[in-house]
N, CA, C, O and CB atoms as a CASP TS submission, in Angstrom:
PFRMAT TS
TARGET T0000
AUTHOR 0000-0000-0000
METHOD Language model
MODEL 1
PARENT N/A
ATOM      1  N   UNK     1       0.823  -1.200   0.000  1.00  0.00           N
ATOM      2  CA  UNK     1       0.000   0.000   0.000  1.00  0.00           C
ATOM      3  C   UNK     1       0.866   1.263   0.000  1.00  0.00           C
ATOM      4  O   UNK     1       0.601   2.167  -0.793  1.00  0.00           O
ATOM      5  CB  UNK     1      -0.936  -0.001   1.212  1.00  0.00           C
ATOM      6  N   UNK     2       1.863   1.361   0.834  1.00  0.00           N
ATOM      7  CA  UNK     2       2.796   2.264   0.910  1.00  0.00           C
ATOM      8  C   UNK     2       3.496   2.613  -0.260  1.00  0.00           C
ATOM      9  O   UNK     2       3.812   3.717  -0.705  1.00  0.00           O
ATOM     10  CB  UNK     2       3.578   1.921   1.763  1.00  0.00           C
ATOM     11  N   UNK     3       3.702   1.330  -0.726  1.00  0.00           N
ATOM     12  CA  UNK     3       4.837   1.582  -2.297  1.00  0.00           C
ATOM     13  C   UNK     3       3.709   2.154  -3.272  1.00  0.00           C
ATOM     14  O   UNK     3       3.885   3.320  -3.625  1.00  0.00           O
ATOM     15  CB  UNK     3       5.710  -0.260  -3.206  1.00  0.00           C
ATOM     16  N   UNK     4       2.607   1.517  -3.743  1.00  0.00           N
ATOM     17  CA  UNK     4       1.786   2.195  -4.226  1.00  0.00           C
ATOM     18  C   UNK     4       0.901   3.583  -3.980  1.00  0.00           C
ATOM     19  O   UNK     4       0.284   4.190  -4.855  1.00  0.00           O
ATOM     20  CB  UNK     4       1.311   1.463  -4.319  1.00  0.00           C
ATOM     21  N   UNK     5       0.968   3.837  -2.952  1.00  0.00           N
ATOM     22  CA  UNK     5       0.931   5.277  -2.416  1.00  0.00           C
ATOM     23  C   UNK     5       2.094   6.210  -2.975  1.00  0.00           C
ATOM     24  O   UNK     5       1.777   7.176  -3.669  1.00  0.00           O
ATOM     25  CB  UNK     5       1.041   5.239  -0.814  1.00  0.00           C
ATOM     26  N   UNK     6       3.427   5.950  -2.695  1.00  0.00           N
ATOM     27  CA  UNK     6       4.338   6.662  -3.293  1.00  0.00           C
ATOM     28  C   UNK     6       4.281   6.573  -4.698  1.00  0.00           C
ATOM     29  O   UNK     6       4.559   7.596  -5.324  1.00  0.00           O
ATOM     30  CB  UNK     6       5.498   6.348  -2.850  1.00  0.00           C
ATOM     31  N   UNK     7       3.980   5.565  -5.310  1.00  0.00           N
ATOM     32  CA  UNK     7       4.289   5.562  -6.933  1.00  0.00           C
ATOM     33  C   UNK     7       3.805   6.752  -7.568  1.00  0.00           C
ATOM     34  O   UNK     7       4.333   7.627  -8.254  1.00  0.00           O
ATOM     35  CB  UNK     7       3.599   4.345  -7.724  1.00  0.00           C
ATOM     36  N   UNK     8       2.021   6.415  -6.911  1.00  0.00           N
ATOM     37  CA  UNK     8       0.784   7.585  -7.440  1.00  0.00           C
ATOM     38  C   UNK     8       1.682   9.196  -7.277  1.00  0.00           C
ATOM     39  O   UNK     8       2.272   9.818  -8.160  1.00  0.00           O
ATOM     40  CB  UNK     8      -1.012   7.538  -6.055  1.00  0.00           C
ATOM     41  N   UNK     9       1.510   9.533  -5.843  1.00  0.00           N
ATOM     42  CA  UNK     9       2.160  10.787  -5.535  1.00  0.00           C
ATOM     43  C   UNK     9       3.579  11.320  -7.004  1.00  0.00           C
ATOM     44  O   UNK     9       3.695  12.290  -7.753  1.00  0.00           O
ATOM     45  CB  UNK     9       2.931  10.400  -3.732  1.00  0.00           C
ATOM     46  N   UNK    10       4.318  10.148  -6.783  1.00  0.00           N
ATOM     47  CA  UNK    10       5.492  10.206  -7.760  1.00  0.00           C
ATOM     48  C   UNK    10       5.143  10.352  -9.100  1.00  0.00           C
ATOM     49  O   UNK    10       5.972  11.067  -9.664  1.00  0.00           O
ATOM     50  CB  UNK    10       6.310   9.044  -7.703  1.00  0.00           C
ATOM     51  N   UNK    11       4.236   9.960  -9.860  1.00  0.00           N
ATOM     52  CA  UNK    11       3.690   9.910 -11.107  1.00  0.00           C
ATOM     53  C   UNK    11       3.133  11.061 -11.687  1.00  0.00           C
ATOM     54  O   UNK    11       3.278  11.563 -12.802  1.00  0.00           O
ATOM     55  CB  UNK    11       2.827   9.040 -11.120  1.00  0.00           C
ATOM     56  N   UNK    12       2.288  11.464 -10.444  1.00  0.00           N
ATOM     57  CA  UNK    12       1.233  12.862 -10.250  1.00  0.00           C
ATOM     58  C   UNK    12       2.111  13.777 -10.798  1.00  0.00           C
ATOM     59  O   UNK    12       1.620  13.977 -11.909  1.00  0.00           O
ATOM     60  CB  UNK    12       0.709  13.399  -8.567  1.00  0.00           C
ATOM     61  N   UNK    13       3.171  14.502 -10.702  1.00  0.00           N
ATOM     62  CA  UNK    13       3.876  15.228 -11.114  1.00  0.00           C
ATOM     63  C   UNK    13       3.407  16.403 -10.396  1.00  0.00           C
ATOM     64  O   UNK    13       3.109  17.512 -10.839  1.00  0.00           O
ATOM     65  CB  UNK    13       3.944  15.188 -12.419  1.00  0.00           C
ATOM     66  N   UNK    14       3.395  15.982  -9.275  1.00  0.00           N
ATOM     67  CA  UNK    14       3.165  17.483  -8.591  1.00  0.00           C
ATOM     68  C   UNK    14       4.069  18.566  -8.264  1.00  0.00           C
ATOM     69  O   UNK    14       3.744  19.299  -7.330  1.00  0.00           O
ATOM     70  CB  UNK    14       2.692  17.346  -7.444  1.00  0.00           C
ATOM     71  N   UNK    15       4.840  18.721  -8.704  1.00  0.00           N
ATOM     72  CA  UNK    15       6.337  19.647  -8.186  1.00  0.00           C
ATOM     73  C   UNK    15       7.027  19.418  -6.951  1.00  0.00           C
ATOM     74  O   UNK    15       6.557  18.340  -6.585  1.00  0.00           O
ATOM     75  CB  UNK    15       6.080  21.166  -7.988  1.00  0.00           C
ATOM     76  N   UNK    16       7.740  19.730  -6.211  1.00  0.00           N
ATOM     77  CA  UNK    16       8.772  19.263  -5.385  1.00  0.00           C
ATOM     78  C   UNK    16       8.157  20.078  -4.262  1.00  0.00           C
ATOM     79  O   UNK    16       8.811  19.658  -3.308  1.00  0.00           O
ATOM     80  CB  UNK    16      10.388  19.529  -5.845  1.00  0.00           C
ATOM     81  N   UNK    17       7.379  20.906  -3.807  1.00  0.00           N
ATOM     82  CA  UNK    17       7.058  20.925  -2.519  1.00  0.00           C
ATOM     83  C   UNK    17       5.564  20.282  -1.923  1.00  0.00           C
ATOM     84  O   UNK    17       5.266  20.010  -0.760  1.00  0.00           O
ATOM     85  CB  UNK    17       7.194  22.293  -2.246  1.00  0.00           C
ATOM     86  N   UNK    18       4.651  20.134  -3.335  1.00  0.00           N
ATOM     87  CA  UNK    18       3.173  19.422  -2.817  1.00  0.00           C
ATOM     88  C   UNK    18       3.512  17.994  -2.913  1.00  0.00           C
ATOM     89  O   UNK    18       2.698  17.204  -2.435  1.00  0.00           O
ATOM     90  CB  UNK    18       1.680  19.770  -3.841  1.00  0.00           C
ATOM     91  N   UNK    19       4.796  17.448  -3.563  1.00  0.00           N
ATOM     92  CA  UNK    19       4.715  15.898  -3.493  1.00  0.00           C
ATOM     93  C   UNK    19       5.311  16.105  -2.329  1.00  0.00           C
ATOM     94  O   UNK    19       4.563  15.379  -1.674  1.00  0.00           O
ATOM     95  CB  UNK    19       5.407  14.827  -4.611  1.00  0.00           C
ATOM     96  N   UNK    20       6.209  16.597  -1.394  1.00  0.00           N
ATOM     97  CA  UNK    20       6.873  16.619  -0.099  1.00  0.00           C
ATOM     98  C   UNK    20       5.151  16.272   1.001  1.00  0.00           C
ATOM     99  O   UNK    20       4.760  15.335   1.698  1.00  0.00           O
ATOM    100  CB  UNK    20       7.905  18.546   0.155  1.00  0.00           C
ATOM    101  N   UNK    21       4.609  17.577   0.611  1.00  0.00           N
ATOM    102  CA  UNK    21       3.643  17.305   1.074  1.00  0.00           C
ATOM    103  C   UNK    21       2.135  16.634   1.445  1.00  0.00           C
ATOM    104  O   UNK    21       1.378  16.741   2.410  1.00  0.00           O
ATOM    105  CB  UNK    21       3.788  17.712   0.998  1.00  0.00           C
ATOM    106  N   UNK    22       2.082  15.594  -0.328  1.00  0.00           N
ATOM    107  CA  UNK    22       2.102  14.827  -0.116  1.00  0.00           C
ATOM    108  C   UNK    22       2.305  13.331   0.749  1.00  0.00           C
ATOM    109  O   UNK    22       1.470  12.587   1.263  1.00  0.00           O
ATOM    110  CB  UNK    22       2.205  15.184  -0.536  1.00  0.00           C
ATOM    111  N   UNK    23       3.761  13.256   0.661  1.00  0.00           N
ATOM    112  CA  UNK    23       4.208  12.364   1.038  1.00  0.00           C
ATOM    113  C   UNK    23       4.365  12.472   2.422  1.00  0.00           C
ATOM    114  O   UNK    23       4.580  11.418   3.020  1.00  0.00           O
ATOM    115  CB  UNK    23       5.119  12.125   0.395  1.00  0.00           C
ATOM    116  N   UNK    24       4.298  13.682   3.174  1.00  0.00           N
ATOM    117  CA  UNK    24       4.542  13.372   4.509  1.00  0.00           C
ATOM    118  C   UNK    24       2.993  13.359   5.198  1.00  0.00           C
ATOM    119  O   UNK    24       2.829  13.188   6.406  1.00  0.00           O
ATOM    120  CB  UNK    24       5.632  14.506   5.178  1.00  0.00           C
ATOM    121  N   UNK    25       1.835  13.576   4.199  1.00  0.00           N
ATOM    122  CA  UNK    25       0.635  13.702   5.041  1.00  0.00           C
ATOM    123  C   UNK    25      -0.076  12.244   4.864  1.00  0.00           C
ATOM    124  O   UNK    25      -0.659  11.759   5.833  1.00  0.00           O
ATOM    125  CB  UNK    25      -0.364  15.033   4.543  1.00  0.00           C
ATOM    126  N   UNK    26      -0.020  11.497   3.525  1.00  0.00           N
ATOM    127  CA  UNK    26      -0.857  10.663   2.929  1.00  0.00           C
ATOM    128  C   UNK    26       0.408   9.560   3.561  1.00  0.00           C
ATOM    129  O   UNK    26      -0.140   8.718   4.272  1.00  0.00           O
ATOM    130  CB  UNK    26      -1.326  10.918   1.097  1.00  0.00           C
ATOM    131  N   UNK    27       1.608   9.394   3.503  1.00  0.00           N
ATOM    132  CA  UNK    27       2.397   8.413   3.437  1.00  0.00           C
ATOM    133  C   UNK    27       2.992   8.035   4.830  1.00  0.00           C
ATOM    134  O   UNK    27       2.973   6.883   5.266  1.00  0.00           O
ATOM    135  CB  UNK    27       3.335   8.725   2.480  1.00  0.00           C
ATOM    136  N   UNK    28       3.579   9.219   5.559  1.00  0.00           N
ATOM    137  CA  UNK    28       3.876   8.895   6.720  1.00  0.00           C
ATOM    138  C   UNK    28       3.064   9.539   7.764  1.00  0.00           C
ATOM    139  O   UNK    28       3.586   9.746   8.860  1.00  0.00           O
ATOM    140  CB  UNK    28       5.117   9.093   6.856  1.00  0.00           C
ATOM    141  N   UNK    29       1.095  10.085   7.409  1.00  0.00           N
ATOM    142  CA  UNK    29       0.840  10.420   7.970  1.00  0.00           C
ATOM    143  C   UNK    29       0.600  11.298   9.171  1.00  0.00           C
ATOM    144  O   UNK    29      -0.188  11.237  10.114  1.00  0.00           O
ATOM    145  CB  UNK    29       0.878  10.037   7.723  1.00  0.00           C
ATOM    146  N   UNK    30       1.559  12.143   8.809  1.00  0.00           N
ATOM    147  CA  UNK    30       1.602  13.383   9.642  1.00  0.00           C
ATOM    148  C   UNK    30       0.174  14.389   9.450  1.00  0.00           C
ATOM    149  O   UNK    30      -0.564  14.482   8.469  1.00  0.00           O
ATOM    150  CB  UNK    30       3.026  14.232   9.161  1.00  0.00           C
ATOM    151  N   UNK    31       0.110  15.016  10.647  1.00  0.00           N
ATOM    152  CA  UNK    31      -1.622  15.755  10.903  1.00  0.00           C
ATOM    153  C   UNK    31      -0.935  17.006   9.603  1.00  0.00           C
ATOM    154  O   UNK    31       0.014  16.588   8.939  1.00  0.00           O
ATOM    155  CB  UNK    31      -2.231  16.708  13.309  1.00  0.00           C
ATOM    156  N   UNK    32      -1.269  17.962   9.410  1.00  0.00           N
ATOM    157  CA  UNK    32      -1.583  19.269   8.987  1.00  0.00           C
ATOM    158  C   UNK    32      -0.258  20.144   9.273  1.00  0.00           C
ATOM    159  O   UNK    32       0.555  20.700   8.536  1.00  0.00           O
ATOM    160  CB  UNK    32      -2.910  19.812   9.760  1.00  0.00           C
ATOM    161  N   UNK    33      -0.392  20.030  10.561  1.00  0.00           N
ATOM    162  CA  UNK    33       0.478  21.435  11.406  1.00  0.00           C
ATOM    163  C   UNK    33       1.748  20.734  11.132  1.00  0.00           C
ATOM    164  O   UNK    33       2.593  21.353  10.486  1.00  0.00           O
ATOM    165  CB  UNK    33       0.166  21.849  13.429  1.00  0.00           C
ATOM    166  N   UNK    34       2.025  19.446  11.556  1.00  0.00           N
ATOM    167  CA  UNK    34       3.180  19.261  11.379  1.00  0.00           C
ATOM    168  C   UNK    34       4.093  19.120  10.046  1.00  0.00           C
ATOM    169  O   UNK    34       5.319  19.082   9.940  1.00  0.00           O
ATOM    170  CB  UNK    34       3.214  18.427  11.996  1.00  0.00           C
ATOM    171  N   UNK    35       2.987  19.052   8.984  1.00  0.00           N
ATOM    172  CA  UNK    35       3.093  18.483   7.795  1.00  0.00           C
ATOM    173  C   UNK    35       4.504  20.732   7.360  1.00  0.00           C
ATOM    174  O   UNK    35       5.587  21.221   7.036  1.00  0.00           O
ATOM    175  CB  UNK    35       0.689  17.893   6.748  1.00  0.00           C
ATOM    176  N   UNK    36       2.857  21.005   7.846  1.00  0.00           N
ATOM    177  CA  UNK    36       3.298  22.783   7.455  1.00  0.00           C
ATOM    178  C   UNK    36       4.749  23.128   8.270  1.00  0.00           C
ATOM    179  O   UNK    36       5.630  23.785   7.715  1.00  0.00           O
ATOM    180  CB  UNK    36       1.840  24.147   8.206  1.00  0.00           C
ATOM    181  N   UNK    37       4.894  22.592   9.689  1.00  0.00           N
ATOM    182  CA  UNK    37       6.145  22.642  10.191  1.00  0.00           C
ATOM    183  C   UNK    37       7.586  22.356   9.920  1.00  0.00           C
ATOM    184  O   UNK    37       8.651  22.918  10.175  1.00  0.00           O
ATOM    185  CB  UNK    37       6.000  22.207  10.873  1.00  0.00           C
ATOM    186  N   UNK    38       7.190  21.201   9.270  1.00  0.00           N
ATOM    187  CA  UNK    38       8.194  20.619   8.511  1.00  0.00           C
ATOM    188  C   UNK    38       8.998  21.174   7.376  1.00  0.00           C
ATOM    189  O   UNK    38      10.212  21.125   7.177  1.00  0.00           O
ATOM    190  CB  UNK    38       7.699  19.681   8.095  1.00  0.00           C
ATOM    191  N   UNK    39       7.690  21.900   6.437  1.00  0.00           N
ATOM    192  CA  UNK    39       8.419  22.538   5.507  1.00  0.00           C
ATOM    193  C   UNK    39       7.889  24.126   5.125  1.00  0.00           C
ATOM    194  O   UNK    39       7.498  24.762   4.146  1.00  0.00           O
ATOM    195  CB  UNK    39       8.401  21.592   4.313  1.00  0.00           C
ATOM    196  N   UNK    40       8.228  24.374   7.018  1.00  0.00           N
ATOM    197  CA  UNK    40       8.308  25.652   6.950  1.00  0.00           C
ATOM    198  C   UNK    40       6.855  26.579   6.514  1.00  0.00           C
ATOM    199  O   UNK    40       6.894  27.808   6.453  1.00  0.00           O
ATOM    200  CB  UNK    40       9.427  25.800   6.021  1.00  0.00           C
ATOM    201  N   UNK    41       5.917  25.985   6.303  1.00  0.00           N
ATOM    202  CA  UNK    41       5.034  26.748   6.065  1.00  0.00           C
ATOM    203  C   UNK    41       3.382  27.142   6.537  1.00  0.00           C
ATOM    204  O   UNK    41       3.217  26.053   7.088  1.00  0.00           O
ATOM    205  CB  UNK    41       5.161  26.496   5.142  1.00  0.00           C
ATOM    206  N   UNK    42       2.379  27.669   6.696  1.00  0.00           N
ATOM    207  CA  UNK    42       1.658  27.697   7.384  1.00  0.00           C
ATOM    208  C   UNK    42       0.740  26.208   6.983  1.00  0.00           C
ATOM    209  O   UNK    42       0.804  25.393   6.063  1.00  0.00           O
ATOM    210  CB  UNK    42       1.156  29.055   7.350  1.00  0.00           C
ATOM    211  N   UNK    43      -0.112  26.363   8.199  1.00  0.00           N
ATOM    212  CA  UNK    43      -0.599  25.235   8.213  1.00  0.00           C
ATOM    213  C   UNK    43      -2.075  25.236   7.079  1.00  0.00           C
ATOM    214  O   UNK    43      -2.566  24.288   6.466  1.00  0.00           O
ATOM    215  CB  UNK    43      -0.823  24.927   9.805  1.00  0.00           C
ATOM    216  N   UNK    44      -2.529  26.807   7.121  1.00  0.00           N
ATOM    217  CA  UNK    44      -3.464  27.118   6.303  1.00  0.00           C
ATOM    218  C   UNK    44      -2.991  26.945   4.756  1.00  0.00           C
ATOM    219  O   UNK    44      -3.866  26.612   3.957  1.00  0.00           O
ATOM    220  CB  UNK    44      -3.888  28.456   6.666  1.00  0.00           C
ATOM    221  N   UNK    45      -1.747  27.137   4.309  1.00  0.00           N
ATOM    222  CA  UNK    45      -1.189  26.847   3.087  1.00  0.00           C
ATOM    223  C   UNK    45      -1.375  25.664   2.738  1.00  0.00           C
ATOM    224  O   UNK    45      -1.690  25.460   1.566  1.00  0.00           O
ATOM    225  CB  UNK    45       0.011  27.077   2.998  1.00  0.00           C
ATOM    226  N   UNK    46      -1.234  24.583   3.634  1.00  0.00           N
ATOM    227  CA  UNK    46      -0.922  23.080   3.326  1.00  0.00           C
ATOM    228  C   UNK    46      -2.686  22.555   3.114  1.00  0.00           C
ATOM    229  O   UNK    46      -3.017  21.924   2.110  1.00  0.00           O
ATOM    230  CB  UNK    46       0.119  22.156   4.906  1.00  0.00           C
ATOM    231  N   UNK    47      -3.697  22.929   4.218  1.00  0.00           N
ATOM    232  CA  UNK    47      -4.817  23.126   4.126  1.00  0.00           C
ATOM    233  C   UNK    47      -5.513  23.478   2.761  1.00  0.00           C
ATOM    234  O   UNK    47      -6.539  22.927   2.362  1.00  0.00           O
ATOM    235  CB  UNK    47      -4.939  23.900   4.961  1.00  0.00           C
ATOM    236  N   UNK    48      -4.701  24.649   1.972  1.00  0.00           N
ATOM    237  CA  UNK    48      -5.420  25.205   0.507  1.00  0.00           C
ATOM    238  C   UNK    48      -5.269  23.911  -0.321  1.00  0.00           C
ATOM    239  O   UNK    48      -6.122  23.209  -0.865  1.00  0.00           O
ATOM    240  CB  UNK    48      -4.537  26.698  -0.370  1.00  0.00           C
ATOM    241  N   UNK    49      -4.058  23.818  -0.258  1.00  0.00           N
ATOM    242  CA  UNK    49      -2.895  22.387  -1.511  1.00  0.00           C
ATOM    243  C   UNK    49      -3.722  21.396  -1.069  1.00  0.00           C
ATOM    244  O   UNK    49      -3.827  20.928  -2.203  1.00  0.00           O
ATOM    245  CB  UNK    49      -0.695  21.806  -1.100  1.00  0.00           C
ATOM    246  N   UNK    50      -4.312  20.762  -0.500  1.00  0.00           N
ATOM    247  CA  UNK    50      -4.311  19.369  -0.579  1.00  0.00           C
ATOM    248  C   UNK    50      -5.091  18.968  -1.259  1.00  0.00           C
ATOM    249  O   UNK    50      -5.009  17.791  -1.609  1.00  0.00           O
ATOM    250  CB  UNK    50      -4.421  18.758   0.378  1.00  0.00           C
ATOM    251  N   UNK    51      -6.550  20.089  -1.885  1.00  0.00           N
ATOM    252  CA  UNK    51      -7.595  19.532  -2.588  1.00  0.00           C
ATOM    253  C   UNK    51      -7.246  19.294  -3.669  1.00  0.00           C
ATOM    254  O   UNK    51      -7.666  18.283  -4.231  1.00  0.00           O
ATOM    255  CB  UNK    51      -8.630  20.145  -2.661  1.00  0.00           C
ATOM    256  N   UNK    52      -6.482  20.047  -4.209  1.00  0.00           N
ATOM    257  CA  UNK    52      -5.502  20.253  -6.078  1.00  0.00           C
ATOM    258  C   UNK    52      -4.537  18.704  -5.549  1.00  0.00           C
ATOM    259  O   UNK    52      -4.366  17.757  -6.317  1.00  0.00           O
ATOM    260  CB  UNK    52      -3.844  22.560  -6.426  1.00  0.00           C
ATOM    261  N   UNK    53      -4.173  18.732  -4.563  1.00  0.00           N
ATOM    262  CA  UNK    53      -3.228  17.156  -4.310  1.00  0.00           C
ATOM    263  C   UNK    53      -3.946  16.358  -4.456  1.00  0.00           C
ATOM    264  O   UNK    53      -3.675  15.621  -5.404  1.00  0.00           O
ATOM    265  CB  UNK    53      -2.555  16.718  -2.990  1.00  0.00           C
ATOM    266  N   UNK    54      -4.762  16.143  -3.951  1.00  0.00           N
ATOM    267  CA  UNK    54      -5.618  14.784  -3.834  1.00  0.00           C
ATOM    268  C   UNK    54      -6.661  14.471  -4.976  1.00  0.00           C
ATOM    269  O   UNK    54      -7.220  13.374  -5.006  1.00  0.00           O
ATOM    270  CB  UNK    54      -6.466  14.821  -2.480  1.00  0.00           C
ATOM    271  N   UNK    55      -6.973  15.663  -6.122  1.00  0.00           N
ATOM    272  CA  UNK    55      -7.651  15.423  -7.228  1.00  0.00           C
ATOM    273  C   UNK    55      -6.700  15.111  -8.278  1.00  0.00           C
ATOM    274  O   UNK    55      -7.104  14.195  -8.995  1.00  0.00           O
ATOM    275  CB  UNK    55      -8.495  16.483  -7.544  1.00  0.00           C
ATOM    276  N   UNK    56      -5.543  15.590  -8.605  1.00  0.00           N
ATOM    277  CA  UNK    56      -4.223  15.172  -9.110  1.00  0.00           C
ATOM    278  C   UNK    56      -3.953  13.965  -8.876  1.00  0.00           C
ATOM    279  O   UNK    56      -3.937  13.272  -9.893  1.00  0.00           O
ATOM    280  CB  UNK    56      -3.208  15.846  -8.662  1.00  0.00           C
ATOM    281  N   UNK    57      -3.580  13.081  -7.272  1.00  0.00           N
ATOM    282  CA  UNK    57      -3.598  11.981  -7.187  1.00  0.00           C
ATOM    283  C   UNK    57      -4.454  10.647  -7.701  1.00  0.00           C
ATOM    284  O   UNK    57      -4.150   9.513  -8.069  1.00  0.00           O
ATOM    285  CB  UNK    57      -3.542  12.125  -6.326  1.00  0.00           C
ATOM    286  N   UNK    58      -5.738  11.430  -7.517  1.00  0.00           N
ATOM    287  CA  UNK    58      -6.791  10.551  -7.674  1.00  0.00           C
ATOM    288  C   UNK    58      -7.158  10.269  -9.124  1.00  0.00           C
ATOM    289  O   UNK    58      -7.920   9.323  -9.328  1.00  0.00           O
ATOM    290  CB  UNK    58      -7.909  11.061  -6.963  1.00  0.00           C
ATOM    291  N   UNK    59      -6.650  11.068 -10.287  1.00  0.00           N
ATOM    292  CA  UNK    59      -6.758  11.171 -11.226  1.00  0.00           C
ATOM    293  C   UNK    59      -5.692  10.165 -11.885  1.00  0.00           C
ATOM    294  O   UNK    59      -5.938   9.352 -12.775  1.00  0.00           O
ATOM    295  CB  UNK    59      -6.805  12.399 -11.403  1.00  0.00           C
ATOM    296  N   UNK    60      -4.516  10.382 -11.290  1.00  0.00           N
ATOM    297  CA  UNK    60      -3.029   9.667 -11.757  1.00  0.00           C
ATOM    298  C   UNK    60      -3.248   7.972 -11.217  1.00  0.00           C
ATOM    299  O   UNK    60      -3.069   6.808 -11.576  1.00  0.00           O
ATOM    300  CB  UNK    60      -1.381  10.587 -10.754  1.00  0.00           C
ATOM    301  N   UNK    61      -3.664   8.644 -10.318  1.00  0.00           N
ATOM    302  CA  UNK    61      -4.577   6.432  -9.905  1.00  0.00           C
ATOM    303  C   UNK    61      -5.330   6.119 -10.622  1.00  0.00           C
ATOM    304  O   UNK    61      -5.560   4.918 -10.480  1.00  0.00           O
ATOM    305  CB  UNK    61      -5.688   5.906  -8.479  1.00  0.00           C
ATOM    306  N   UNK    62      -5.845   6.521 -11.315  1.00  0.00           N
ATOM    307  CA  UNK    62      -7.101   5.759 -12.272  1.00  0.00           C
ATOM    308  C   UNK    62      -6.404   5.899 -13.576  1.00  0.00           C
ATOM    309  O   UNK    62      -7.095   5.707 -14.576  1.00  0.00           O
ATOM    310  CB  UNK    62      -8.848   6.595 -12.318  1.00  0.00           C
ATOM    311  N   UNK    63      -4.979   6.243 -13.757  1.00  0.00           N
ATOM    312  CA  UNK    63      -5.081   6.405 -15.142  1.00  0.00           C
ATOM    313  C   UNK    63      -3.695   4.834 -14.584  1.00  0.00           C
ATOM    314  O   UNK    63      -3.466   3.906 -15.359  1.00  0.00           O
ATOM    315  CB  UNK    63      -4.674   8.432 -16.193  1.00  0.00           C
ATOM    316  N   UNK    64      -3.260   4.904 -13.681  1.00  0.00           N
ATOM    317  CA  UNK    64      -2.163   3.840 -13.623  1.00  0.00           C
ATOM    318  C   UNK    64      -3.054   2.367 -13.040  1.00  0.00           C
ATOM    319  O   UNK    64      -2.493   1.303 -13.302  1.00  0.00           O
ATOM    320  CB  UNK    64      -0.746   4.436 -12.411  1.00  0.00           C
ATOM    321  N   UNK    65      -4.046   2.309 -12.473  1.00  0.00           N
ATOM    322  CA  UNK    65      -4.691   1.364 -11.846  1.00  0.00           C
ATOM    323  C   UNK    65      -5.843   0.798 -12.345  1.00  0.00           C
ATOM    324  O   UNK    65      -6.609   0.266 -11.540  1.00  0.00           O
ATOM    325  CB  UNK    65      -4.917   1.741 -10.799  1.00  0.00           C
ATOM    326  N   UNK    66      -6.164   0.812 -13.739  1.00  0.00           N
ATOM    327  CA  UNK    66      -7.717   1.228 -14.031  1.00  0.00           C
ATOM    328  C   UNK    66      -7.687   0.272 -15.512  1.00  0.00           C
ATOM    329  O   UNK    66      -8.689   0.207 -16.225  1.00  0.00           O
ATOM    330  CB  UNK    66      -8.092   3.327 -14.254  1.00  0.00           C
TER
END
């Protein structure tokens, strides 16, 4: 599940700070705040990104899984 979690994220082509963020919310499960702590940024920022993340993802899964 994990490896396939990363693949999607990896495939998605999301640029180098929403796959970070990605990967530390969906993969190693970190809440929000910490996700934003991590890389420095507010927590409301990470909050905006995730809907454009997770429709991107969800899109790149059905085109690799489907």
């Amino acid at each position: 599940m994990r490896r396939d979690m990363e693949a999607v994220i990896h495939q998605a082509n999301l640029g180098r700070e929403d796959e970070k963020i990605a990967q530390l919310y969906f993969v190693d499960k970190l809440p929000q705040v910490d996700v934003a702590t991590e890389l420095y940024l507010g927590r409301a920022t990470v909050q905006r990104r995730l809907p454009g993340i997770m429709q991107r993802m969800r899109d790149t899964s059905s085109k690799l899984y489907s």
